[in-house]
N, C-alpha and C positions, 0 to 999 in steps of 0.2 A: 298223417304219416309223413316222416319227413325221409325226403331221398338223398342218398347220398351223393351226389354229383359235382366232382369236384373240377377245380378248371382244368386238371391232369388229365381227367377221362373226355372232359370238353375241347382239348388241345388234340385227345387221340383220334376222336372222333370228328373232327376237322382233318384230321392228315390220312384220315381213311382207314384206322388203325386199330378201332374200337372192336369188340368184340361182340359178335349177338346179344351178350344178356346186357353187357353196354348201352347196347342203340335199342332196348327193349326198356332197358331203364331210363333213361334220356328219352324217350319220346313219351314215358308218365311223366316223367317229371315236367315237361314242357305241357300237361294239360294244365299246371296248374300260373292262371297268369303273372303270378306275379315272378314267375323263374324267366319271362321271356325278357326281359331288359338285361336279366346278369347275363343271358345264355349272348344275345347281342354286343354286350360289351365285351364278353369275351373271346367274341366271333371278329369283333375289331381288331383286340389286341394280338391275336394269333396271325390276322393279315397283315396287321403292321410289323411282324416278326417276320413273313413270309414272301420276300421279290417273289411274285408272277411272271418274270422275266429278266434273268440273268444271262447277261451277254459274254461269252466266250469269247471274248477277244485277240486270248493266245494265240488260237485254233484258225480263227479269220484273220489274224496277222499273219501267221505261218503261212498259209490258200495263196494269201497275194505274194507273198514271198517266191513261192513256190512259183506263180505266174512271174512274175518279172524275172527269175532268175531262166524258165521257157522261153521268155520275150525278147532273154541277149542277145545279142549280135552275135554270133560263132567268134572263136579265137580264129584270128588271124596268124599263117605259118609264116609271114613276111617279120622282118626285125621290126622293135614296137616304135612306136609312132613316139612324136615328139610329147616332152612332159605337161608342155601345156593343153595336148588334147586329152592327155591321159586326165589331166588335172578334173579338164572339163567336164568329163564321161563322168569321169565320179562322182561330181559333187551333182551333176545332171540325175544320175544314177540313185544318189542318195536320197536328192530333194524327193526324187519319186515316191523311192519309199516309206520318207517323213511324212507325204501328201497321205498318202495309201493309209499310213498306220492313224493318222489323224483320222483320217476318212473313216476310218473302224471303228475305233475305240467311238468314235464321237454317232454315229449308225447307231451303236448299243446302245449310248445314253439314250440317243431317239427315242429310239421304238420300245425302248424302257421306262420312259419315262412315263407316258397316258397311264403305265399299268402300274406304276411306282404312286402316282399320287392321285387316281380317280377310281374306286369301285363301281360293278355295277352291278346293281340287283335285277332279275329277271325272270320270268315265269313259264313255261310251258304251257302248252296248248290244253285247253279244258282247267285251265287252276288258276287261281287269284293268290294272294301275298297282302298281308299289310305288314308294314314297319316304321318305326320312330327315326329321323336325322337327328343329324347333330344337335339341333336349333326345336328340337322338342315337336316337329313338326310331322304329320302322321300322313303317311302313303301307303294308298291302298293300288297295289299294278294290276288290271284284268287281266286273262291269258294271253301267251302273245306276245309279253311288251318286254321294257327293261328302260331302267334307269339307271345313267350313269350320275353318280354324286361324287364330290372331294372325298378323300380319302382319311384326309385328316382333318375333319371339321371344314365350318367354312370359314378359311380365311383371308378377311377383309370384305367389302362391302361392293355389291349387293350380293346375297344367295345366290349362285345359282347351280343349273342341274340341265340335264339334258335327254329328252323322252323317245323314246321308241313304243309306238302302241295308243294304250289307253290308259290315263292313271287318274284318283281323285283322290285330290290337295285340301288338306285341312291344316294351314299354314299360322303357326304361330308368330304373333307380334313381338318385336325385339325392343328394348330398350332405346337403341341406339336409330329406332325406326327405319332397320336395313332392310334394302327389297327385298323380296325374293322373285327369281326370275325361271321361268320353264321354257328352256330353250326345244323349238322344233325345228323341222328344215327352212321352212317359210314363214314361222311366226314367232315371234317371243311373247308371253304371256307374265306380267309383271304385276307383284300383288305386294300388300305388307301386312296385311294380316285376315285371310278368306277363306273360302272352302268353294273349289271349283272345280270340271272335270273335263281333260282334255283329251281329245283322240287325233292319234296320226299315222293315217293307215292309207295306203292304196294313192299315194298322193295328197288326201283331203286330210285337213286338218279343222278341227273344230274345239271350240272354246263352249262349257256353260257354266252360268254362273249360280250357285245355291245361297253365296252368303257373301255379304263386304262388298268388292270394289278391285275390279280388276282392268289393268292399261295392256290391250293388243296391240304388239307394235310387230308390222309386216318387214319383211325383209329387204332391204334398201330398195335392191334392185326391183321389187315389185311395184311402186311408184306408187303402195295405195296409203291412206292416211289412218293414222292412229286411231282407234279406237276404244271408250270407256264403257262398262259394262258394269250394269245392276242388277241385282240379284232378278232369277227370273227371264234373264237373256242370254239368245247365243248367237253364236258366227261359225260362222263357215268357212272356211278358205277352199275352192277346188283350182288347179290348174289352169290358167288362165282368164281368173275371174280380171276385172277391172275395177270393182270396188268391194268392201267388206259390207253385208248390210247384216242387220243387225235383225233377230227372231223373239216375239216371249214367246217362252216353250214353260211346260212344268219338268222344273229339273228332275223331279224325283224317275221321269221315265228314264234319261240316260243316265240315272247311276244305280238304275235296279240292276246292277249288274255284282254290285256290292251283296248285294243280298240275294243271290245266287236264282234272278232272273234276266230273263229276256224280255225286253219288253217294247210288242210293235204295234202302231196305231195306224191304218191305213198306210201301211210301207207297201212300195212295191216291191213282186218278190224278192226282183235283180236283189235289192238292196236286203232284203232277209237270206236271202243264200248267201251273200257276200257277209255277212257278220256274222252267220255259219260257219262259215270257211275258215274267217278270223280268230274262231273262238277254242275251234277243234280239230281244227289244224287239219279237214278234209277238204276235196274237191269234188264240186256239186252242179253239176250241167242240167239243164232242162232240156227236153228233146223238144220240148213247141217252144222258140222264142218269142212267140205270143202270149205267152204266159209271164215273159219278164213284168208287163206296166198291168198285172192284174195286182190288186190292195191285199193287206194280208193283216187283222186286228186281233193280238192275242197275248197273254203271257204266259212264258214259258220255265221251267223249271230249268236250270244245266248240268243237271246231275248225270244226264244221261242224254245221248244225242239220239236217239235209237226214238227217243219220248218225244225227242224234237220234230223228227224229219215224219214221224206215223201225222203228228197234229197235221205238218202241211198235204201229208197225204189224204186225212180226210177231210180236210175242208177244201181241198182242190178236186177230189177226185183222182190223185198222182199215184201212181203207183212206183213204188221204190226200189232202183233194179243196181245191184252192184256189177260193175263193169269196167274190167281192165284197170282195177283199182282209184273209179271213178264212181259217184253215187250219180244214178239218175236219175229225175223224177219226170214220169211220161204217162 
């Protein structure tokens, strides 16, 4: 069956406009895969028609206007002073306001600009997102996270991008052999053509690696030494480590998340209610902190947190108490 969706009702339905049987027909239409690249390209070109930030500069020229002309000095009922200090006040007077009006108009490029020439994609708590970049390259963001990317392709050389969360990179190879780079607070994560999955959450930043060949370079100030990774290896970074060491893990546990699991192998809880927390956007106290460094080995569905918190219920013996818009297990 072929739907009618045209980019007029795809533009409407970006500016919020669309009508129920609209966003009823647009969301069959998006089951079928192959409408998801136009429906993206179209989602580009509407943003690149659309400032997220338009500075009124009339308005904040006017404001300081209005202050400076509050700021004057009262009129004097004495006869007026000599020409040269009249001269002076003026052109003092003026420079001000040159300063002021620069200072504005040039505030709005500012704070216009990040939103003028970088998108960013982002997800909500309990939901995942995959989507294609510019460079044909596929990201998948867990709950949680957000990706800022160029707005208008990438241009010039190397890629890069900038993570909030957890996301997995299946980074295509470019002709011109241009990096690609995943910037975090503390780490950049540099590849040119792999499939890796990064988390940066709570401070810790972690790298693993499923395929290729990827270069961690720590953040100057941190004074620790570059690191190359093989498929099969990961890192770590916590807050005040002093070196990066390097783990073989089997990637496929940290990217069952892609395929809408949990999955923990001798984790202590701390560390299972903390990716709880992350996932579902709740807050989860244990009333015995003796319970934090007990092991927890299981996988989990996330469809449903409800399914989540019963399993740690009964394999601890926890009973699950809502409280003051706090989940507790005791």
């Amino acid at each position: 069956m072929e739907y009618p969706v045209t980019k007029n009702i795809l533009f409407d339905y970006f500016n919020g406009n669309a009508s129920p049987l609209q966003e009823k027909l647009i969301k069959e239409w998006l089951e079928i895969p192959a409408n998801g690249e136009w429906f993206y390209q179209c989602l580009a070109e509407w943003e690149a028609e659309k400032l997220q930030y338009v500075p009124n500069t009339n308005q904040a020229l006017s404001s300081f206007m209005n202050r400076l002309r509050h700021d004057q000095e009262p009129q004097s009922q004495v006869l007026p002073e000599t020409n040269s200090r009249q001269t002076s006040f003026r052109i003092g007077y003026w420079l001000k306001v040159a300063c002021l009006a620069v200072l504005v108009v040039g505030s709005g490029v500012f704070l216009g600009k990040d939103w003028l020439l970088y998108k960013t994609y982002a997800t909500s708590f309990g939901e995942t997102h995959s989507f294609l970049l510019a460079d044909h390259s596929q990201v998948t963001l867990n709950a949680n996270s957000a990706l800022k990317v160029p707005r208008f392709a990438f241009n010039g050389r190397p890629r890069e991008v900038w993570l909030s969360g957890e996301a997995f990179f299946s980074i295509t190879k470019q002709a011109d052999h241009a990096a690609f780079r995943v910037h975090t607070p503390k780490l950049t994560i540099e590849v040119l053509g792999t499939k890796f999955n990064v988390t940066q959450r709570r401070g810790h930043t972690s790298v693993v690696l499923s395929e290729g060949k990827v270069k961690v370079i720590p953040e100057s100030s941190l004074r620790l030494d570059t690191l190359l990774l093989k498929p099969g290896e990961r890192i770590e970074y916590k807050t005040g480590q002093t070196q990066l060491v390097k783990q073989v893990v089997k990637p496929e546990k940290y990217t069952a998340w892609r395929e809408n699991k949990l999955v923990f192998e001798q984790t202590p809880l701390i560390e299972v209610v903390q990716t709880i927390e992350d996932f579902y956007g709740i807050s989860i106290g244990l009333a015995d902190p003796a319970m934090a460094r007990k092991k927890f080995t299981s996988t989990l569905p996330t469809h449903d947190v409800t399914v989540v918190l019963n399993s740690l219920s009964s394999v601890f013996g926890l009973e699950v108490v809502r409280q003051n818009g706090q989940i507790i297990l005791r």
